[in-house]
C-alpha positions in Angstrom: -56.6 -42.5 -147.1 -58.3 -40.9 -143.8 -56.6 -41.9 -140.7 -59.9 -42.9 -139.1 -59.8 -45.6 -142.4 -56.4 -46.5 -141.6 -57.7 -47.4 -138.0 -60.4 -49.3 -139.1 -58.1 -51.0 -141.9 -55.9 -52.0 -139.0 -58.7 -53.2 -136.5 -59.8 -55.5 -139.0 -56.4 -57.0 -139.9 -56.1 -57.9 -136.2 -59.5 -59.5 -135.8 -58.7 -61.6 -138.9 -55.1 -62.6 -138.1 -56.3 -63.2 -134.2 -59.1 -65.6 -135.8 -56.8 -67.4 -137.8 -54.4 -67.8 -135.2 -57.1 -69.2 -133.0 -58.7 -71.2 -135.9 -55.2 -72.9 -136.3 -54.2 -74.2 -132.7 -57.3 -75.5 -132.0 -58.3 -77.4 -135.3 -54.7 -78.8 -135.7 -55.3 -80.3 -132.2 -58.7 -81.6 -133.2 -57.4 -83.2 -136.0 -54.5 -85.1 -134.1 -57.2 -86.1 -131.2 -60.3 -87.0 -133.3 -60.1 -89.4 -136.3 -61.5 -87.7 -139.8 -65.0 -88.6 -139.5 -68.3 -86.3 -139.0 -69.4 -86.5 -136.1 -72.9 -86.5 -137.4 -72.9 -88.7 -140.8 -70.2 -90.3 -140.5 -68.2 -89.2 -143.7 -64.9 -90.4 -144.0 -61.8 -87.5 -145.0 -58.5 -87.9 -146.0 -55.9 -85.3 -147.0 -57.4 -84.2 -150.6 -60.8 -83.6 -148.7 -59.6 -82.6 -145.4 -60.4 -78.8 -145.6 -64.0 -80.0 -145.7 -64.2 -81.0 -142.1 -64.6 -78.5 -139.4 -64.2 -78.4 -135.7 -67.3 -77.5 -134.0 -67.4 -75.9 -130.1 -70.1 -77.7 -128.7 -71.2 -75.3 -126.5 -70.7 -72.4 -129.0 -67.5 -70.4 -127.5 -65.1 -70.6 -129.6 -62.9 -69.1 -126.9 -63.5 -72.1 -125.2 -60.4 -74.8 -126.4 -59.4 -77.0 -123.7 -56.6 -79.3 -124.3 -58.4 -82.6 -124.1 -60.8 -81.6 -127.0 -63.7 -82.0 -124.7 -65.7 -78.6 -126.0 -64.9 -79.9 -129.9 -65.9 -82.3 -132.7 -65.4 -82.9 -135.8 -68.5 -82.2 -138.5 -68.3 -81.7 -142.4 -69.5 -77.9 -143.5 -72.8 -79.5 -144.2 -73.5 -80.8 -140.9 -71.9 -78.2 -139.2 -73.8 -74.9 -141.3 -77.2 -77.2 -140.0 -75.9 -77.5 -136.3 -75.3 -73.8 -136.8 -78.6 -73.3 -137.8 -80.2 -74.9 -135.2 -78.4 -73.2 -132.3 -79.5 -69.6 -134.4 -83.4 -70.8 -134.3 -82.9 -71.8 -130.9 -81.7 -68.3 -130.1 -83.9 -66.5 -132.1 -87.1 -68.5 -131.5 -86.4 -70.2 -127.6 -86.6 -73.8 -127.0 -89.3 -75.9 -128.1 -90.6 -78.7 -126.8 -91.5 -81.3 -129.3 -95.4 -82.3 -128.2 -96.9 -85.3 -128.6 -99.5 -85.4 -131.6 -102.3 -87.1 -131.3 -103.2 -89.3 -134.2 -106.1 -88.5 -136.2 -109.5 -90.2 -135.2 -111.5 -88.8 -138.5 -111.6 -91.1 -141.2 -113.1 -90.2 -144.8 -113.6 -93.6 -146.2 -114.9 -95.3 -143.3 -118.1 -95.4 -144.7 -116.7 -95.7 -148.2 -118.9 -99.1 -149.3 -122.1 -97.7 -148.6 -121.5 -94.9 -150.5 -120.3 -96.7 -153.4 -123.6 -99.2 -153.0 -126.0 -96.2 -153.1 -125.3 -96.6 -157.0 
């Protein structure tokens, strides 16, 4: 093995074991703070499920842990892959603003019992 691959073996280890490290303070303190529901549909855990629920940073800084929970909460990996993909739309697209639609003023069958009378 080439010692730059040794390098990069070892580089990788630490970013891995640093996440994990990080991963467990934080969602072992979510867990004690928040009881084991989504935040977003409501699903109930218990410990046979409980690796289903994630914590999610609110404002997406996962660096970002204080002690009171305040940046966390607690969504299954359903809810929290789709809050995930909103906040990578938002990034790649911008923010939209949701318009008002008019409704539609054109109606096909307004004249629909004449047309059936010209029979």
């Amino acid at each position: 093995m080439s010692t730059g691959q040794s390098k990069l073996d070892k580089v990788l280890a630490e970013a891995r074991d640093y996440k994990a490290k990080r991963e467990t303070g934080y969602r072992e303190q979510a867990l004690k703070l928040y009881p084991w529901v989504c935040g977003r549909c409501t699903r109930e855990f218990v410990h046979s499920n409980l690796r289903e629920l994630t914590v999610h940073h609110r404002d997406h800084n996962h660096d970002n842990n204080p002690s009171d929970g305040s940046n966390w909460e607690l969504l299954c990996l359903y809810c929290h892959d789709n809050e995930h993909s909103k906040f990578e739309e938002l990034i790649r697209y911008g923010a939209t603003t949701e318009t008002k639609i008019d409704a539609a003023t054109y109606n096909p069958f307004a004249d629909l019992k004449s047309m059936l009378n010209k029979k």
